[in-house]
C-alpha positions in Angstrom: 103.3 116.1 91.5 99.6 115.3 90.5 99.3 112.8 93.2 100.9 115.4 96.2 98.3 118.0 95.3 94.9 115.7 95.0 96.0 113.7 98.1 98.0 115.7 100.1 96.4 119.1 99.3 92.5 118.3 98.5 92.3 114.9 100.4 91.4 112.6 97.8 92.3 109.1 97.5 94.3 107.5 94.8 91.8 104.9 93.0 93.1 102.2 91.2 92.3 101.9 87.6 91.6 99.0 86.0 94.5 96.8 84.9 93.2 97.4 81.3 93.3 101.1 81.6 96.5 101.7 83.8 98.6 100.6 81.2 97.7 104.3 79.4 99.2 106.3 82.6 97.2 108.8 84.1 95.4 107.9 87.5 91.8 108.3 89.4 91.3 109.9 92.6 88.3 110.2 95.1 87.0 111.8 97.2 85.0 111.4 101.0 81.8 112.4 98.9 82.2 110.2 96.6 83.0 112.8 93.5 85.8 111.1 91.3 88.6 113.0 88.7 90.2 110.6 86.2 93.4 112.5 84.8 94.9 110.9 81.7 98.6 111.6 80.0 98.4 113.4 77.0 101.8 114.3 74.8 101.0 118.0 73.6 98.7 118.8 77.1 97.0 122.1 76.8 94.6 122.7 80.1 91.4 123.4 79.0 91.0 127.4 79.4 87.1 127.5 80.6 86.1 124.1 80.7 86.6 122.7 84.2 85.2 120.2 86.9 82.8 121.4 89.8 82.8 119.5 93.3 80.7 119.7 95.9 82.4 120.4 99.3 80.8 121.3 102.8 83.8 122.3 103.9 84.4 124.9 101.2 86.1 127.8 103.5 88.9 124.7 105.2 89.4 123.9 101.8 90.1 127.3 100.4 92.5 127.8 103.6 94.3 124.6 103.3 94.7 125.6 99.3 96.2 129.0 100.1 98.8 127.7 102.9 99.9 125.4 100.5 100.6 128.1 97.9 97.8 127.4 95.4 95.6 131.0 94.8 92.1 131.0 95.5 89.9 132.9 93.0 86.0 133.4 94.6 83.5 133.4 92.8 81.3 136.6 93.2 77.4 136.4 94.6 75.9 135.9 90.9 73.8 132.8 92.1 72.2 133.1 94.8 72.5 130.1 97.7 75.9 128.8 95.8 79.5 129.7 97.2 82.4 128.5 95.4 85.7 129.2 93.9 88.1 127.9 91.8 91.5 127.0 91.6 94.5 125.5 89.6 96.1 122.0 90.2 100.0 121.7 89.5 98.9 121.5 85.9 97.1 124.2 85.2 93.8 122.3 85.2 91.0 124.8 86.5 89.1 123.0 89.1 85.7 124.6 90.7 84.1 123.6 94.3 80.8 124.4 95.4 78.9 125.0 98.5 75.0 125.1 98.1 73.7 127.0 101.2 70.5 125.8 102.7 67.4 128.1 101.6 
């Protein structure tokens, strides 16, 4: 589920983790511009409510639309800093994800 929404929806590509560490579940993805999300397993998972990753994406508006066609809802955020477009976003989870566009001065 995880793995068909970070690679198939946002692009990413599956990392391998460290033998050491993939014996605890869980698994790493990257992306193109070189931000990384490292998702563990947790028994009693609660998504945090606030608390959330922000990426950087040029290509925030193909991103937003390739989001929506795949049936994930796209929440903008509103012009309260100037020169930064984003939105944000839930993966199959629940886990509130952010990306970001800084806009050239």
């Amino acid at each position: 589920m995880l793995r068909g929404f970070y690679v198939g929806v946002l692009g990413m590509t599956e990392k391998p983790k460290p033998p050491a560490l993939a014996v605890r579940g869980g698994c790493w993805f990257i992306d193109e511009y070189g931000s990384e999300l490292h998702l563990g397993v947790e028994d009693d998972f609660r998504p945090a409510r606030k608390a959330h990753p922000a990426l950087l994406r040029p290509d925030l508006d193909t991103l937003a639309d390739r989001l929506e066609s795949a049936g994930y809802p796209v929440t903008w955020g509103n012009d309260e800093v100037p020169g930064i477009r984003r939105f944000h976003t839930e993966d199959p989870h629940a886990n509130r994800l952010e990306f970001v566009l800084v806009e050239p001065a």
